[in-house]
N, CA, C and O atoms as a GROMACS GRO file, in nm:
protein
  460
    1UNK      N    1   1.848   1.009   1.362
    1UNK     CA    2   1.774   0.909   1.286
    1UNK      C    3   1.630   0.955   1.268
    1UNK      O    4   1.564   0.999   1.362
    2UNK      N    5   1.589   0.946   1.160
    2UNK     CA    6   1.414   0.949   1.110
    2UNK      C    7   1.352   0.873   1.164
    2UNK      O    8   1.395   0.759   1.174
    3UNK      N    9   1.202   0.914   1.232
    3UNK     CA   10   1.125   0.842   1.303
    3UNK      C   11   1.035   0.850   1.194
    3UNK      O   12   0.964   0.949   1.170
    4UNK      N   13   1.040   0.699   1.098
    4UNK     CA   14   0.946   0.674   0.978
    4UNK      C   15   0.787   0.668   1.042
    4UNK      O   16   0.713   0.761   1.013
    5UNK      N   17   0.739   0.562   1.125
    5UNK     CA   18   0.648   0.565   1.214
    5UNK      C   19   0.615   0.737   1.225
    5UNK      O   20   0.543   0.759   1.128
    6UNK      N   21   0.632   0.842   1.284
    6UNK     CA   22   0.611   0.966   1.272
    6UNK      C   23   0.606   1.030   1.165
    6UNK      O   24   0.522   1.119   1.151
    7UNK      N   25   0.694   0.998   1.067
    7UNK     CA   26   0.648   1.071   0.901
    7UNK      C   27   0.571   0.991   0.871
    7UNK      O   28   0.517   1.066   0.791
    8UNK      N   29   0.498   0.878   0.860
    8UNK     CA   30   0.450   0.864   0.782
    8UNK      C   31   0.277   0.874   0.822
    8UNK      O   32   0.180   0.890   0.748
    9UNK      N   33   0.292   0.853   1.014
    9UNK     CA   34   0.194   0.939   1.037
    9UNK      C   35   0.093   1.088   0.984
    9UNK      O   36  -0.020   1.122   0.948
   10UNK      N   37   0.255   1.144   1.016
   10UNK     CA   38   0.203   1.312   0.919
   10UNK      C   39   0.168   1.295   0.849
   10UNK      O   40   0.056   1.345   0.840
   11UNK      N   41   0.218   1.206   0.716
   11UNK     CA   42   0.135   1.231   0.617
   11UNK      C   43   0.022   1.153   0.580
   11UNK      O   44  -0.040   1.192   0.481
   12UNK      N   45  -0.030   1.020   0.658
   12UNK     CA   46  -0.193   1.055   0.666
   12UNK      C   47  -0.236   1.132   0.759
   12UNK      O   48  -0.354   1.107   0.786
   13UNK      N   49  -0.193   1.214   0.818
   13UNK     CA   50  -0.251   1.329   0.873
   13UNK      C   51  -0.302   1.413   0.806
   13UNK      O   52  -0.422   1.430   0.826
   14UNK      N   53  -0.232   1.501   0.698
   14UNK     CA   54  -0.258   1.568   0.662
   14UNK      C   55  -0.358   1.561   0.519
   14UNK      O   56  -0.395   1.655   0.449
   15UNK      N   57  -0.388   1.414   0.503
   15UNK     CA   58  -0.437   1.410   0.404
   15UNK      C   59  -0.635   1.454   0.438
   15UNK      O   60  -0.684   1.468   0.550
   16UNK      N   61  -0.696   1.465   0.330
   16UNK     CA   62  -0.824   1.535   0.392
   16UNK      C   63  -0.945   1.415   0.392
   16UNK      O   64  -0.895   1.315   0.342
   17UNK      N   65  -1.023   1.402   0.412
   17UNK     CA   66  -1.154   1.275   0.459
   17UNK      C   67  -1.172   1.286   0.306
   17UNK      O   68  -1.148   1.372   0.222
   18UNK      N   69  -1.237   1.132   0.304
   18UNK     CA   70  -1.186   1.020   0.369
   18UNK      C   71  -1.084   0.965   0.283
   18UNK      O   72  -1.095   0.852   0.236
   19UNK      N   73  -1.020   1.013   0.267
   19UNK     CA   74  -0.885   0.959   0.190
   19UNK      C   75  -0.791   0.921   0.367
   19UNK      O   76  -0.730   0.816   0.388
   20UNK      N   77  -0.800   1.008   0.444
   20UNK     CA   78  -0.725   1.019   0.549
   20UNK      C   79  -0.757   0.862   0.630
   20UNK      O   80  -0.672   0.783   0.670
   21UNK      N   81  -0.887   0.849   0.636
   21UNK     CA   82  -0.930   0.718   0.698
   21UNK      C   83  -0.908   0.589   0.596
   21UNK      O   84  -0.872   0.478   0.635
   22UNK      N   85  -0.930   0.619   0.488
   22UNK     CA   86  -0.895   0.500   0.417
   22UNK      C   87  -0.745   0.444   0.381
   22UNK      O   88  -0.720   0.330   0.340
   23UNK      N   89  -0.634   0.569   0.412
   23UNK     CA   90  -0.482   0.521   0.477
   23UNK      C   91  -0.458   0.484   0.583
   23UNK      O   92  -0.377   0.394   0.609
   24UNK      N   93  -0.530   0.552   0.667
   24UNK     CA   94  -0.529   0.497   0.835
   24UNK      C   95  -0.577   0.332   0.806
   24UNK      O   96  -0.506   0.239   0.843
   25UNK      N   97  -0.658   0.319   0.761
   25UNK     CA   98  -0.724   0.128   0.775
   25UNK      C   99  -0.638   0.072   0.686
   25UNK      O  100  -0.604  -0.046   0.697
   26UNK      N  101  -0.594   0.149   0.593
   26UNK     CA  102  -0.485   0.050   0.487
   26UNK      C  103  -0.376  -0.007   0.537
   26UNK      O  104  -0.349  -0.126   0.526
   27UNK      N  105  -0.292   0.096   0.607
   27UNK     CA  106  -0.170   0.064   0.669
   27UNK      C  107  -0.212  -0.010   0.790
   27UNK      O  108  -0.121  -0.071   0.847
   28UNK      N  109  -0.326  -0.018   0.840
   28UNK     CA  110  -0.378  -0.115   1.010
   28UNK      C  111  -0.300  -0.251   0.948
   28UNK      O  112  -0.199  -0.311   0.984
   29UNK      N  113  -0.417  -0.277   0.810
   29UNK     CA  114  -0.373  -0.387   0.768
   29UNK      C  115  -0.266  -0.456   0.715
   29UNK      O  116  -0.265  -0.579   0.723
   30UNK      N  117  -0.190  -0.406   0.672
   30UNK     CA  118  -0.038  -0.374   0.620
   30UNK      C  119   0.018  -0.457   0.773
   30UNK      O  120   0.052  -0.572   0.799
   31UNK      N  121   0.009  -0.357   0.833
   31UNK     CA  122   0.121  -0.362   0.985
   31UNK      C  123   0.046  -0.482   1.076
   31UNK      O  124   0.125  -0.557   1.134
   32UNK      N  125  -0.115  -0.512   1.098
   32UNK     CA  126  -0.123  -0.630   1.110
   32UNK      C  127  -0.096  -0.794   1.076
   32UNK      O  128  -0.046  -0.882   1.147
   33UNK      N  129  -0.159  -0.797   0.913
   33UNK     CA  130  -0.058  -0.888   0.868
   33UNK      C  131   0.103  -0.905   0.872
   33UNK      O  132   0.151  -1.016   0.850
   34UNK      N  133   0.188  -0.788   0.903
   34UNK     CA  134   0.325  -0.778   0.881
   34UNK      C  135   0.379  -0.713   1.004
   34UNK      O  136   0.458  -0.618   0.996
   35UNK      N  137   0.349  -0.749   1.085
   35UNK     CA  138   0.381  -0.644   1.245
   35UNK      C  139   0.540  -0.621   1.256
   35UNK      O  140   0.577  -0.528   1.327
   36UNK      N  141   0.623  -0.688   1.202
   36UNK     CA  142   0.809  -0.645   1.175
   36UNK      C  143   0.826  -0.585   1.037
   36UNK      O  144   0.938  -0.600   0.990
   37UNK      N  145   0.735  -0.518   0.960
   37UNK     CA  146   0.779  -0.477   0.879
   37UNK      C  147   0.838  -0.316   0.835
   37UNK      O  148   0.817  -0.222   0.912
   38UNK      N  149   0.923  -0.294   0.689
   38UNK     CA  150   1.032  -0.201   0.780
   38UNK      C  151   0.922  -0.068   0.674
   38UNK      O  152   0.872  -0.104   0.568
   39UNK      N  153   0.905   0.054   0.720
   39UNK     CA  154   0.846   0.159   0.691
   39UNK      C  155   0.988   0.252   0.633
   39UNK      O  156   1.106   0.231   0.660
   40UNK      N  157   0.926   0.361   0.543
   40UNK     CA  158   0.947   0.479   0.519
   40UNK      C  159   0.898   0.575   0.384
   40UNK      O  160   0.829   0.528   0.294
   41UNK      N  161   0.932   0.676   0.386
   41UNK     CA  162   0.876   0.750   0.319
   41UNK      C  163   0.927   0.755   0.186
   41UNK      O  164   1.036   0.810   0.187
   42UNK      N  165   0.890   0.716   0.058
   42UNK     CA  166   0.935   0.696  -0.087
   42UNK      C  167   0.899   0.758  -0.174
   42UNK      O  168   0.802   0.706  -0.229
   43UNK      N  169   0.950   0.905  -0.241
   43UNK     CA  170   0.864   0.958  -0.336
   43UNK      C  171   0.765   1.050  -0.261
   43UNK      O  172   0.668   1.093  -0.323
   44UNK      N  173   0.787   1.089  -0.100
   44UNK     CA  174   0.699   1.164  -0.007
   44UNK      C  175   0.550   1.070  -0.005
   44UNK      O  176   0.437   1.115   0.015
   45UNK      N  177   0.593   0.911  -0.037
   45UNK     CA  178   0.462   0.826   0.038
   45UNK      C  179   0.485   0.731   0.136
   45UNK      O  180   0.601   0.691   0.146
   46UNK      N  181   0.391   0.681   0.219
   46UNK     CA  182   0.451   0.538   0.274
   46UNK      C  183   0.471   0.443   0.173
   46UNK      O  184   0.409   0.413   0.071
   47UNK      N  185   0.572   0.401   0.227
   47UNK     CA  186   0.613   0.288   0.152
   47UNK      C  187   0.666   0.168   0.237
   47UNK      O  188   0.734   0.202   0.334
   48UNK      N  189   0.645   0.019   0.217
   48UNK     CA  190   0.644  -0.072   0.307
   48UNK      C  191   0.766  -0.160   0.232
   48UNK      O  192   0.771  -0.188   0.112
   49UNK      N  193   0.848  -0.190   0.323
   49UNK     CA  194   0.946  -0.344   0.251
   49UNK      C  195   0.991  -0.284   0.124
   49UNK      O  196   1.077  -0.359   0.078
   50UNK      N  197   0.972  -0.189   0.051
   50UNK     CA  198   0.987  -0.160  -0.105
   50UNK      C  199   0.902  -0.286  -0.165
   50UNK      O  200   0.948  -0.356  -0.255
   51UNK      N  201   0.774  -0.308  -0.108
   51UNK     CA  202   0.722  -0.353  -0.222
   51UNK      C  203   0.566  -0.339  -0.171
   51UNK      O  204   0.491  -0.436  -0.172
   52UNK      N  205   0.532  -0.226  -0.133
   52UNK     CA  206   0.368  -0.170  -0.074
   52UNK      C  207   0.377  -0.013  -0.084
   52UNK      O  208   0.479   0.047  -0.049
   53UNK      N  209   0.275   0.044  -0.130
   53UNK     CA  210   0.280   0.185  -0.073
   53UNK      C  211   0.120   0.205  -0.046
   53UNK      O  212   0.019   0.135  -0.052
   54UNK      N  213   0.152   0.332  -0.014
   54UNK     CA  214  -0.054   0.382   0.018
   54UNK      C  215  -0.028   0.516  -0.025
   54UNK      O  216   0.058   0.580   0.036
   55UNK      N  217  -0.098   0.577  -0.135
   55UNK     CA  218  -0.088   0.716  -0.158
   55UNK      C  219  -0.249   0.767  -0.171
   55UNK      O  220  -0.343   0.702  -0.217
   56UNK      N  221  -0.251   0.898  -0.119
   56UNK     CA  222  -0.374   0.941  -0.102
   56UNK      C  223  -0.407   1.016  -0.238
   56UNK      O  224  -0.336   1.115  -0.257
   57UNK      N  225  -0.486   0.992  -0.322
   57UNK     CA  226  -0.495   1.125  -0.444
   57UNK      C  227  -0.643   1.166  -0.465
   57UNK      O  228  -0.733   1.100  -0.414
   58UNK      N  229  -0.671   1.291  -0.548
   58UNK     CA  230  -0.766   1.361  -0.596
   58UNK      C  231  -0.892   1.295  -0.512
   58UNK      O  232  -0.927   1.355  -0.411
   59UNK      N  233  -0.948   1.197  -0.542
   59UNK     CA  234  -1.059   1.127  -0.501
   59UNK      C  235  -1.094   0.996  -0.437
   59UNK      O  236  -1.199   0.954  -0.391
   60UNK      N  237  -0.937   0.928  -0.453
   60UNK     CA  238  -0.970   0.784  -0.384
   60UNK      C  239  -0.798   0.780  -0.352
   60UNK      O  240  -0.704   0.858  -0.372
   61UNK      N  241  -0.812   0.648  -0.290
   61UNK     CA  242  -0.638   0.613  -0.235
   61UNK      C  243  -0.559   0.501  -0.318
   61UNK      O  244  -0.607   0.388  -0.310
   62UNK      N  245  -0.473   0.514  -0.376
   62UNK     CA  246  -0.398   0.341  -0.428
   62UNK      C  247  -0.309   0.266  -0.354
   62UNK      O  248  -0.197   0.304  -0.321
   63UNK      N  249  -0.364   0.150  -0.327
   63UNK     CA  250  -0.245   0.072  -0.244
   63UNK      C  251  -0.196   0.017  -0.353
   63UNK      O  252  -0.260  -0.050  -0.434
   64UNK      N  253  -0.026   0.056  -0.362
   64UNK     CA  254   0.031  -0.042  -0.456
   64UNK      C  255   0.104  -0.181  -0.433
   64UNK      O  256   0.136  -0.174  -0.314
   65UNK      N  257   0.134  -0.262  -0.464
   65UNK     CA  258   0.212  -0.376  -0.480
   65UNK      C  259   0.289  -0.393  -0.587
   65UNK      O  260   0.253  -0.367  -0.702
   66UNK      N  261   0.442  -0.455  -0.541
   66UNK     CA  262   0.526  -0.456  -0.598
   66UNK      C  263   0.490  -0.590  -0.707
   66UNK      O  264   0.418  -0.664  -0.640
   67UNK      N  265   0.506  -0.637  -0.812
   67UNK     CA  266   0.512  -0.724  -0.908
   67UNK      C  267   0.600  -0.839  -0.962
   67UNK      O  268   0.579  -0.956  -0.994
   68UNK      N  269   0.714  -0.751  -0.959
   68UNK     CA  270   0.846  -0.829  -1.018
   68UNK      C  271   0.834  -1.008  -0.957
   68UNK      O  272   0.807  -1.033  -0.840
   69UNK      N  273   0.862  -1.127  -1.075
   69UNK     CA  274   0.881  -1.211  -1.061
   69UNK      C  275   0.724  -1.329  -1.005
   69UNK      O  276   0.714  -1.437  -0.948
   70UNK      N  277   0.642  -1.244  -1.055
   70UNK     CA  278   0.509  -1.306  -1.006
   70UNK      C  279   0.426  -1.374  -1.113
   70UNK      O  280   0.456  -1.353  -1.231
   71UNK      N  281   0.330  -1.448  -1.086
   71UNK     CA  282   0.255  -1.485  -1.265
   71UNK      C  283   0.224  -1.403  -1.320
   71UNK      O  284   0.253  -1.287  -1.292
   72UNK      N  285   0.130  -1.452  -1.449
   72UNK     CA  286   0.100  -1.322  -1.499
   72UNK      C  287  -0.080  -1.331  -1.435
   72UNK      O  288  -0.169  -1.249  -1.458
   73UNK      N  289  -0.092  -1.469  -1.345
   73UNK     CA  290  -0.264  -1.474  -1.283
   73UNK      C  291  -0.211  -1.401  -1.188
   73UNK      O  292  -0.228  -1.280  -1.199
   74UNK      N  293  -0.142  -1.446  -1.083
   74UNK     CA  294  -0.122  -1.332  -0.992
   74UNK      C  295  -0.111  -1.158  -1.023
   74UNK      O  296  -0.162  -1.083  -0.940
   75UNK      N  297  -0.056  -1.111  -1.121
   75UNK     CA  298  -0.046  -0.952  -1.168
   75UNK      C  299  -0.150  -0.924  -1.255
   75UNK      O  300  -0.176  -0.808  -1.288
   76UNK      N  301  -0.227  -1.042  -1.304
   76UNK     CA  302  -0.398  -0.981  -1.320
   76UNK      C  303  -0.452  -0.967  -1.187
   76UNK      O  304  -0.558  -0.908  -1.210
   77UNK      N  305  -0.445  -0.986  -1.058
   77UNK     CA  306  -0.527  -0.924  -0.975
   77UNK      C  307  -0.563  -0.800  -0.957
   77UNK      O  308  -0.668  -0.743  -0.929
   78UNK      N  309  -0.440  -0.763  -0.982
   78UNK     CA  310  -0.357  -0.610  -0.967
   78UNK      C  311  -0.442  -0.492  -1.050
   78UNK      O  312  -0.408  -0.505  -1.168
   79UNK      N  313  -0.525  -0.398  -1.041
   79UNK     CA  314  -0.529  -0.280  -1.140
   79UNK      C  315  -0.361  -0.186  -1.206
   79UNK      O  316  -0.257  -0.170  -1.142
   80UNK      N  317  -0.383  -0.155  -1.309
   80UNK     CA  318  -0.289  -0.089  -1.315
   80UNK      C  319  -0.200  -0.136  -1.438
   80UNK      O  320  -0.188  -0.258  -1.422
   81UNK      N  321  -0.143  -0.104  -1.532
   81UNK     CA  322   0.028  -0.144  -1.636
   81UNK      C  323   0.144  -0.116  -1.585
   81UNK      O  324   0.227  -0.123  -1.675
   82UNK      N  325   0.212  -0.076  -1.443
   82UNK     CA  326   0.313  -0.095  -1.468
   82UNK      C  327   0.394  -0.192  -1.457
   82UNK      O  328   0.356  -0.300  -1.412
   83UNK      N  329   0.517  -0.170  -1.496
   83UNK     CA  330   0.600  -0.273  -1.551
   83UNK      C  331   0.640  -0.338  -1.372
   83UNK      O  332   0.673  -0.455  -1.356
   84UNK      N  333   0.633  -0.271  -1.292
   84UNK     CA  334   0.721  -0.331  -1.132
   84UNK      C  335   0.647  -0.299  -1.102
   84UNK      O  336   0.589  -0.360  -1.191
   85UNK      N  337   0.556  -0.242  -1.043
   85UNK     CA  338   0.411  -0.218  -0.956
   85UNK      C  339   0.283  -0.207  -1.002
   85UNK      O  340   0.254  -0.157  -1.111
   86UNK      N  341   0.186  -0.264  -0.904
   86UNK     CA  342   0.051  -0.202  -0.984
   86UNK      C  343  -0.003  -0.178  -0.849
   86UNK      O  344   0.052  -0.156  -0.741
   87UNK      N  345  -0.167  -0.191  -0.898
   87UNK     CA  346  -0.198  -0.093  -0.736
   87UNK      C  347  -0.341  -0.189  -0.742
   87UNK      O  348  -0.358  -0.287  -0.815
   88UNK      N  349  -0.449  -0.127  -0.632
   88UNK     CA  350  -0.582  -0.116  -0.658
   88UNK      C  351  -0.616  -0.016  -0.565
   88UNK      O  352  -0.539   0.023  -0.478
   89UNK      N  353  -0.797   0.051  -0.592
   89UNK     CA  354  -0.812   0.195  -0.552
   89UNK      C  355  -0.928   0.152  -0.484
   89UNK      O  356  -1.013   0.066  -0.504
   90UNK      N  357  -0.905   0.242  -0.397
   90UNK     CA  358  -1.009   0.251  -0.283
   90UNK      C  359  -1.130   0.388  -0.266
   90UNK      O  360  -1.074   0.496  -0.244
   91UNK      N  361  -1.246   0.393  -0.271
   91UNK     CA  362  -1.272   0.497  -0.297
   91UNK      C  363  -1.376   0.549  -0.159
   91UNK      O  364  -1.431   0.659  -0.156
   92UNK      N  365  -1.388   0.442  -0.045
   92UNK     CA  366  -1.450   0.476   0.036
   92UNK      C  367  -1.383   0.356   0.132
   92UNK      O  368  -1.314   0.270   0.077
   93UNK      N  369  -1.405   0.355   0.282
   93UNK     CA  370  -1.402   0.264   0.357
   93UNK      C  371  -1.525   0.137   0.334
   93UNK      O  372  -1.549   0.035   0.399
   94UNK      N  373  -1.568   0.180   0.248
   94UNK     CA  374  -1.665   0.054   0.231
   94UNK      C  375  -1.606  -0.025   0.139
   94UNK      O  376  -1.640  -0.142   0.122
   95UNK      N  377  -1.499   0.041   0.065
   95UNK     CA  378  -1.416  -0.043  -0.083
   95UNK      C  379  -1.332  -0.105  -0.012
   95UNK      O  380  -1.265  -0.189  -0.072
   96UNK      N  381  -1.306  -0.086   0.136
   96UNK     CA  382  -1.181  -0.205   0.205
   96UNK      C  383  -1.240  -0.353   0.231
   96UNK      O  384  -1.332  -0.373   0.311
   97UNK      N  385  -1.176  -0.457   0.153
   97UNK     CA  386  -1.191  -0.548   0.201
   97UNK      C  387  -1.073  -0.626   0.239
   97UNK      O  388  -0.988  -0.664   0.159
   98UNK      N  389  -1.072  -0.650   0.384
   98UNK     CA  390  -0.972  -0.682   0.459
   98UNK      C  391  -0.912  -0.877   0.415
   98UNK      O  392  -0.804  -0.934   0.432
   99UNK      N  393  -1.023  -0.914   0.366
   99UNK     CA  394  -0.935  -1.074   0.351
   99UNK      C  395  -0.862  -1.068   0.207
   99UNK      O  396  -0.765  -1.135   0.172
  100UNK      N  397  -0.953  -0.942   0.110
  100UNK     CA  398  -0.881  -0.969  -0.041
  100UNK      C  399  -0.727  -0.927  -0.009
  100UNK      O  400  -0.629  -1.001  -0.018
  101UNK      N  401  -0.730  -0.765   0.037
  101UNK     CA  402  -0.590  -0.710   0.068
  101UNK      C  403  -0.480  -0.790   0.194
  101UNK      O  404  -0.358  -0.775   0.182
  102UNK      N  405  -0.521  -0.851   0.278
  102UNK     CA  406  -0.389  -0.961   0.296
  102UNK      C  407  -0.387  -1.062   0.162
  102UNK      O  408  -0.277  -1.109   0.135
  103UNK      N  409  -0.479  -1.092   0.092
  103UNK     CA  410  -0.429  -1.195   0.007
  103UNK      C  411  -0.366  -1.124  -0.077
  103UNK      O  412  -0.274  -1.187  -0.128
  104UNK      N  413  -0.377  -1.012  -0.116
  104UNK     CA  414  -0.260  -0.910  -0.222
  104UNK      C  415  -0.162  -0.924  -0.174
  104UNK      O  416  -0.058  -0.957  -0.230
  105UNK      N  417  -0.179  -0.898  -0.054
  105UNK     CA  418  -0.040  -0.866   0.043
  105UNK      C  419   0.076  -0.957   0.078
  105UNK      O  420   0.194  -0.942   0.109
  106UNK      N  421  -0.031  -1.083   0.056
  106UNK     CA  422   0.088  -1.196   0.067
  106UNK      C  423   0.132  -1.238  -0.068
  106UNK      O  424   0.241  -1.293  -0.081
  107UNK      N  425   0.077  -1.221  -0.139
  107UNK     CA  426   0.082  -1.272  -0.291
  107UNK      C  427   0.229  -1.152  -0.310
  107UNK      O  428   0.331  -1.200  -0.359
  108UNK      N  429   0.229  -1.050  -0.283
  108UNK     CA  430   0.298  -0.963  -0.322
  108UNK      C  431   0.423  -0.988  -0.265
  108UNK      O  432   0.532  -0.997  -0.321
  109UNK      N  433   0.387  -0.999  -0.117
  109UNK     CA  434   0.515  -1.018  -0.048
  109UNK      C  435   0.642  -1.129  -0.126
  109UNK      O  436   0.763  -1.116  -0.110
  110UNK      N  437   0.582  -1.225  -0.203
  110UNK     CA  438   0.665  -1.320  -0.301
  110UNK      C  439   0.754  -1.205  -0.412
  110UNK      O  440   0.870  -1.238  -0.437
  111UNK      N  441   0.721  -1.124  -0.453
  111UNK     CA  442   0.763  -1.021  -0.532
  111UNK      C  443   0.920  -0.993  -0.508
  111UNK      O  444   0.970  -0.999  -0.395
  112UNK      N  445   1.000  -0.959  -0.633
  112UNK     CA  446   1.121  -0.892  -0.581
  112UNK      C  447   1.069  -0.746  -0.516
  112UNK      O  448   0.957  -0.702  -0.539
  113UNK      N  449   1.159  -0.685  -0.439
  113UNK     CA  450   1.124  -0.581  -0.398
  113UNK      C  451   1.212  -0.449  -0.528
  113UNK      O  452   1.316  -0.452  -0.592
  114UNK      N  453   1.118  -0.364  -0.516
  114UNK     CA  454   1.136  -0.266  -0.648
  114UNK      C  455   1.219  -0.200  -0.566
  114UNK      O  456   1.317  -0.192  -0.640
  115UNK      N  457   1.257  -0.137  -0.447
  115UNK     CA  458   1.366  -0.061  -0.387
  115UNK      C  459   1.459   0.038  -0.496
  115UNK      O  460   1.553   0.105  -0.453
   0.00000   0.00000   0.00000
């Protein structure tokens, strides 16, 4: 069996500053608000419940959220067009704000899951 917890470690491991710290605090919050929730790796990212991910890129990080079945005030919070996910970007640990992203997080959690 895959130890998701361990991959998905590695791969904010290997990601380079501060993209690396700003997945490390993303997922704190993730797994705080959601302490039973189920992990693994999707597309070689974390991915939460099938309806969260955290990917590290070029210059900043996107936490996405899943969409399906939500308003359309709720999926204006969201940056992003796609049709089942959107995201918002983080470009420093100073861009985390911990009460907006549980409120994504729960807002999202209502979402079908994109799986």
């Amino acid at each position: 069996m895959v130890n998701m917890k361990k991959e998905i470690g590695e791969y904010i491991e290997k990601q380079k500053s501060p993209q690396k710290e700003m997945c490390l605090r993303l997922r704190e919050i993730i797994i705080k608000t959601f302490p039973k929730i189920e992990k693994r790796l999707w597309s070689g990212v974390p991915f939460y419940e099938g309806k969260y991910y955290i990917v590290a890129l070029k210059d900043h990080v996107n936490m996405g959220f899943a969409i399906n079945g939500l308003s359309k005030e709720e999926i204006d919070l969201f940056e992003g067009k796609g049709k089942t996910m959107r995201h918002i970007k983080t470009y420093s640990l100073e861009d985390i704000n911990d009460k907006r992203i549980i409120k994504l997080l729960k807002i999202a959690k209502k979402a079908k899951c994109t799986c």
